[in-house]
LUMDREN-814919 format. One record per residue (C-alpha): residue in one letter; x, y negated, z; residue number from 0. Coordinates in steps of 0.5 Angstrom, whole numbers, padded with zeros to 4 digits. Each point is the difference from the previous one (the first is absolute). Layout:
N
   rest       u       v       w    nr
      A       X       Y       Z   NUM
...
END
This chain:
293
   rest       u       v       w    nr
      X    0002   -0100   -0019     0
      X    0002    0005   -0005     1
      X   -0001    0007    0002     2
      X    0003    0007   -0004     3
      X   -0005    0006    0001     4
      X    0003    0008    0000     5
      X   -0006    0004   -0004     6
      X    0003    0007    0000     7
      X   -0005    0007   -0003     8
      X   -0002    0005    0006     9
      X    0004    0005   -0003    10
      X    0006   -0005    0001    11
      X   -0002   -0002    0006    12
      X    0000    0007    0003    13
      X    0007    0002   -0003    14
      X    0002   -0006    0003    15
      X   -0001    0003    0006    16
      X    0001    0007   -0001    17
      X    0007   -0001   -0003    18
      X    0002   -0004    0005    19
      X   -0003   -0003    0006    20
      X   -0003    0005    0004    21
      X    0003    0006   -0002    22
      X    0004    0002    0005    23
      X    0008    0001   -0003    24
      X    0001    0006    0004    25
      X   -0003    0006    0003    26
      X    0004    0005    0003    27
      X   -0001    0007   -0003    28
      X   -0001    0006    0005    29
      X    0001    0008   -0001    30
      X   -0006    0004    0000    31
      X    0002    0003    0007    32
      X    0002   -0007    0004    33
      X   -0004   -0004    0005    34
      X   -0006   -0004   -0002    35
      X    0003   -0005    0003    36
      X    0004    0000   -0007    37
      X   -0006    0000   -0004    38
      X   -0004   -0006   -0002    39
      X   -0007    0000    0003    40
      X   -0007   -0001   -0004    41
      X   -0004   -0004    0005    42
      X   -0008    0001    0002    43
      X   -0002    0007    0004    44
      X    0002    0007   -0004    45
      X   -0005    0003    0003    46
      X   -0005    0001    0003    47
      X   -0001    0004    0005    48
      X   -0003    0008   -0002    49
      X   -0004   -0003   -0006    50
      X    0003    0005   -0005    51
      X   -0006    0005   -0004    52
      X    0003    0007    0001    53
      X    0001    0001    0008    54
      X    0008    0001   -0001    55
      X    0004   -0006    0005    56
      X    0006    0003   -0005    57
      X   -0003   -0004   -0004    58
      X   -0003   -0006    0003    59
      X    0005   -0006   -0001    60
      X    0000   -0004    0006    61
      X    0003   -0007    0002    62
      X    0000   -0007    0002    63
      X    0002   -0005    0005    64
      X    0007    0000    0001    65
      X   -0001    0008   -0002    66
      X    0001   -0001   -0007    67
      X   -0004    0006   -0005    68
      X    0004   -0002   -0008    69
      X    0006   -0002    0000    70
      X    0005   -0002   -0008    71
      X    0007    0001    0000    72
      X    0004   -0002   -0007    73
      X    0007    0001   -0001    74
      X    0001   -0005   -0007    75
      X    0007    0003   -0002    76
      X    0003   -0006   -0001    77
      X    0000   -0006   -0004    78
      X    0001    0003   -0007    79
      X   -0007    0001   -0001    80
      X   -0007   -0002    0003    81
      X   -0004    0006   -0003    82
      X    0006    0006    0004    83
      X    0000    0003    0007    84
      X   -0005    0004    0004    85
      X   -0006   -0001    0003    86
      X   -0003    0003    0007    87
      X   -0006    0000    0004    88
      X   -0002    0003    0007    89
      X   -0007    0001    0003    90
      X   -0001    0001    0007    91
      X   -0005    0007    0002    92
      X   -0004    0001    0005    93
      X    0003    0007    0002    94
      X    0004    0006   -0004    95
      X   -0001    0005   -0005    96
      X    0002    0006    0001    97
      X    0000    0003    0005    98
      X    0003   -0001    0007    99
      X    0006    0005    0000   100
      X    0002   -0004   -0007   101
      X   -0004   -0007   -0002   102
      X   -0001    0000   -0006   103
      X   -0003   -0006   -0006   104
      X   -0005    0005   -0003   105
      X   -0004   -0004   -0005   106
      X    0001   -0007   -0005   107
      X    0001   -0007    0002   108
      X   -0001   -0005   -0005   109
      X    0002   -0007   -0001   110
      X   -0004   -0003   -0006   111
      X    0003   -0005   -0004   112
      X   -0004   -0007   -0004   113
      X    0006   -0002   -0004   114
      X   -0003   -0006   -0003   115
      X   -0004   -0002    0007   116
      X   -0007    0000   -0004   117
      X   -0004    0004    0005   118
      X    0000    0007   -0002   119
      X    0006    0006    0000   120
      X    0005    0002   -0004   121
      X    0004    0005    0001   122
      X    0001    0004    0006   123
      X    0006    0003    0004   124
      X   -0002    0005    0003   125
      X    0004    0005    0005   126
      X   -0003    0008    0000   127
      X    0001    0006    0005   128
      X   -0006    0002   -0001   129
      X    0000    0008    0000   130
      X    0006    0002   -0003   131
      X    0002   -0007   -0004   132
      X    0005   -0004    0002   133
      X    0002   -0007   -0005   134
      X   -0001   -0007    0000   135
      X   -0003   -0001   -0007   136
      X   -0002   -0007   -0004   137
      X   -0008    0001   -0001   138
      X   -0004   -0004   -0005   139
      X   -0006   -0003    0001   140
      X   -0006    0005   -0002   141
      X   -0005   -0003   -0005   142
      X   -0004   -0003    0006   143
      X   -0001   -0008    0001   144
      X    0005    0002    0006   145
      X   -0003   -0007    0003   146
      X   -0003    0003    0006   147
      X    0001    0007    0004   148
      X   -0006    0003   -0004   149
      X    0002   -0002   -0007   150
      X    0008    0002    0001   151
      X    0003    0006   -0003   152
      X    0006    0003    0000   153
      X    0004    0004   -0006   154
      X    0001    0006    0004   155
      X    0007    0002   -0003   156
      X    0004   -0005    0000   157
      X    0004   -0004   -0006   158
      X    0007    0001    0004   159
      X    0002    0005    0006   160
      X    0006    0000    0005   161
      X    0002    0006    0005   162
      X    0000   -0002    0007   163
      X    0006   -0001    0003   164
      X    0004   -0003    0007   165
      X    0000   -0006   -0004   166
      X   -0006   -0002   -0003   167
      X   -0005    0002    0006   168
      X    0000    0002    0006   169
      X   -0006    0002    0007   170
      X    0001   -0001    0007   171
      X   -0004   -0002    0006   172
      X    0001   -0008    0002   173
      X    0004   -0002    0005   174
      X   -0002   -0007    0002   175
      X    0007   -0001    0003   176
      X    0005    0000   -0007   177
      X   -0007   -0002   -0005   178
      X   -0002   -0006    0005   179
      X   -0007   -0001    0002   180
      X   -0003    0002    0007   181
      X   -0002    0007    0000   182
      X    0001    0007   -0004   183
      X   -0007    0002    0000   184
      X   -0005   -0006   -0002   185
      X   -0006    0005    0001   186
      X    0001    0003    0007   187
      X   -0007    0002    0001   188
      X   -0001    0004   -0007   189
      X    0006    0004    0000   190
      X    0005   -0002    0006   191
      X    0007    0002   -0004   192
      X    0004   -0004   -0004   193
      X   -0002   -0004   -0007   194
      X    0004    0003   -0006   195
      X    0003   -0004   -0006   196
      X    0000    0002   -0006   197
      X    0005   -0003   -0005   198
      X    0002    0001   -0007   199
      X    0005   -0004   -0006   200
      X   -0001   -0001   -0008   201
      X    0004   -0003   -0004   202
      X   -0003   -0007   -0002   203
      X    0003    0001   -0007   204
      X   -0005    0006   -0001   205
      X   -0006   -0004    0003   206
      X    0002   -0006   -0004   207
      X    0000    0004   -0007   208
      X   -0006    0004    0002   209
      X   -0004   -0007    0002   210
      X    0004   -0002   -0007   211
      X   -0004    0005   -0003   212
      X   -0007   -0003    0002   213
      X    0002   -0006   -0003   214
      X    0002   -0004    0007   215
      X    0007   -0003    0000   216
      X    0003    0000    0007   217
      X    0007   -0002    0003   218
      X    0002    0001    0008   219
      X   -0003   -0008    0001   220
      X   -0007    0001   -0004   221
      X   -0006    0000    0004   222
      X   -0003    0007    0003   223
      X   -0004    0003    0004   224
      X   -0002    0007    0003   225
      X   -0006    0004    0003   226
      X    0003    0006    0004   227
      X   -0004    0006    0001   228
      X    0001    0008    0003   229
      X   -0005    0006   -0004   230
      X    0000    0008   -0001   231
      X    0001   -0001   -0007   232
      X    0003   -0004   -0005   233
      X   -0006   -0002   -0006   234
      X   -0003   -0004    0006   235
      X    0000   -0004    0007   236
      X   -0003    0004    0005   237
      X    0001   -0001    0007   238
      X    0003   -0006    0002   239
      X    0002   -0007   -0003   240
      X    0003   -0005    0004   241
      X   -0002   -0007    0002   242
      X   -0007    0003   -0002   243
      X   -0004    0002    0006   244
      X   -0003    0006   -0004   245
      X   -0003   -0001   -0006   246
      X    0002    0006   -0004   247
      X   -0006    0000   -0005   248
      X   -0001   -0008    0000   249
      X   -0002   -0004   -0007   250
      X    0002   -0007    0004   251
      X    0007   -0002   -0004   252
      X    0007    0002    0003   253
      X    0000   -0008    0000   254
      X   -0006   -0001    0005   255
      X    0001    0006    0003   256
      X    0006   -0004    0004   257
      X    0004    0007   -0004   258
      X    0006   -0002   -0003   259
      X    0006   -0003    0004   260
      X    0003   -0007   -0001   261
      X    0003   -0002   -0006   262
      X    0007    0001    0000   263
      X    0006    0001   -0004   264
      X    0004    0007    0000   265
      X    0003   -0001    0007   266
      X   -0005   -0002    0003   267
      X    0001   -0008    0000   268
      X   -0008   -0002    0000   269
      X   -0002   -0005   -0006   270
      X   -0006   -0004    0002   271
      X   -0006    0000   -0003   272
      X   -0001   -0005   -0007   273
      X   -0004   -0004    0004   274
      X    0005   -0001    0005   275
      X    0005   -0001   -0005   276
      X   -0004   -0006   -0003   277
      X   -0001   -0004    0006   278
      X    0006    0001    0003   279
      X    0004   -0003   -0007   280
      X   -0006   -0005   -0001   281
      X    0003   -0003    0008   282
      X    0008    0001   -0002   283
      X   -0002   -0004   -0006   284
      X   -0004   -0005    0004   285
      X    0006   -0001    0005   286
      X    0005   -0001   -0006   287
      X   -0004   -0003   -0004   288
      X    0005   -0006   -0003   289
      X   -0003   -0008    0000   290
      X    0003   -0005   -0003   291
      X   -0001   -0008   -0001   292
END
């Protein structure tokens, strides 16, 4: 009995992979203002219930079960290119800023950006109305290890700024009719009104370029993953970070934390952990494994 083995690198092994087996061909793009039932879901609880640090529910990002709190959206433009399109995230809020005759988002969310999956932040994109500010801007990453919510900082001008428009944000109460889920407000017995979203939109090209800049190079089918984070200021996380109960100050890493989200491709397409990827290929070439006499 003759036998022919098959013995790849890891790194081809999780191209493999990437490339074409469990990334899903299709994700269907959403508008910044369409039903979450459009958008692509992160899975796990964004967020615990009343565990921001400053006291304004505005802030506190909330989320789990079929109530989802984080959500993507990715709009490829089409086949001509892999590194084009847009870009979006939506994070669900306890209550609204503003006031009652005019809510209002009053203050920055955060999504942090680990482009090369080596357990530290990048870069952020940061949405800021905070007093009279109003853009979405591409941060750097500050000198910090930005390996854990105490060691990140954050450039507090940003590298690439964008005027607000009806087409790349957009702030409204949730209505779990149209956005799916079974109920608009998730804290009943901390605010009793409806949750909000708040959504904004970059241009992929300008996120790829920018992490480009850092020495990281990405396409819409390369691994990332995301931290999600409301404050008062745009240097720091400082009230509330998703899928972290608390936690605010904690050296732990963002790893052990439970702090980053899946590993995911620009639209949302979950890619597994290299872990799994190994054990999974080592199965498909055990079964397809040839065997002659």
């Amino acid at each position: 009995m003759n036998s022919i083995s098959l013995k790849l690198p890891f790194s081809s092994i999780t191209a493999l992979f990437y490339g074409s087996v469990l990334i899903a061909p299709f994700c269907q793009a959403a508008t910044v203002s369409d039903p979450s039932t459009l958008w692509t879901t992160f899975q796990g609880t964004y967020d615990f219930l009343s565990d921001q640090q400053t006291g304004a529910t505005a802030g506190d990002i909330v989320g789990s079960g079929t109530n989802r709190g984080f959500f993507v959206t990715f709009n490829n433009n089409g086949p001509s290119s892999n590194t084009d399109g847009t870009l979006g995230f939506r994070i669900r809020l306890d209550s609204a800023g503003g006031n009652t005759n005019n809510p209002a988002f009053d203050r920055v969310a955060f999504i942090g950006i680990d482009g090369d999956i080596d357990g530290d932040i990048d870069a952020f994109l940061g949405l800021n109305l905070q007093g009279n500010s109003a853009e979405i801007g591409i941060h750097s990453a500050g000198t910090g290890s930005n390996t854990s919510p105490s060691t990140t900082t954050i450039t507090s001008t940003p590298a690439t700024r964008y005027s607000l428009t009806a087409a790349n944000y957009n702030y409204r109460p949730v209505n779990f009719l149209i956005d799916g889920g079974t109920t608009s407000d998730v804290t009943t017995t901390t605010t009793g009104d409806p949750d909000y979203y708040v959504s904004f939109m970059v241009p992929f090209a300008d996120v790829v370029a920018f992490l480009n800049t850092k020495s990281i190079s990405i396409n819409d089918q390369s691994p990332l993953r995301y931290v999600v984070a409301t404050s008062t200021q745009t240097n720091s996380l400082n009230q509330d970070l998703g899928g972290v109960n608390s936690g605010i100050n904690s050296s732990t890493t963002w790893v052990a934390l439970g702090g980053f989200s899946q590993i995911v491709t620009a639209s949302g397409t979950v890619i597994p952990e290299p872990s799994s990827l190994l054990l999974l290929f080592t199965s498909v070439v055990g079964f397809c494994a040839i065997r002659r006499r």
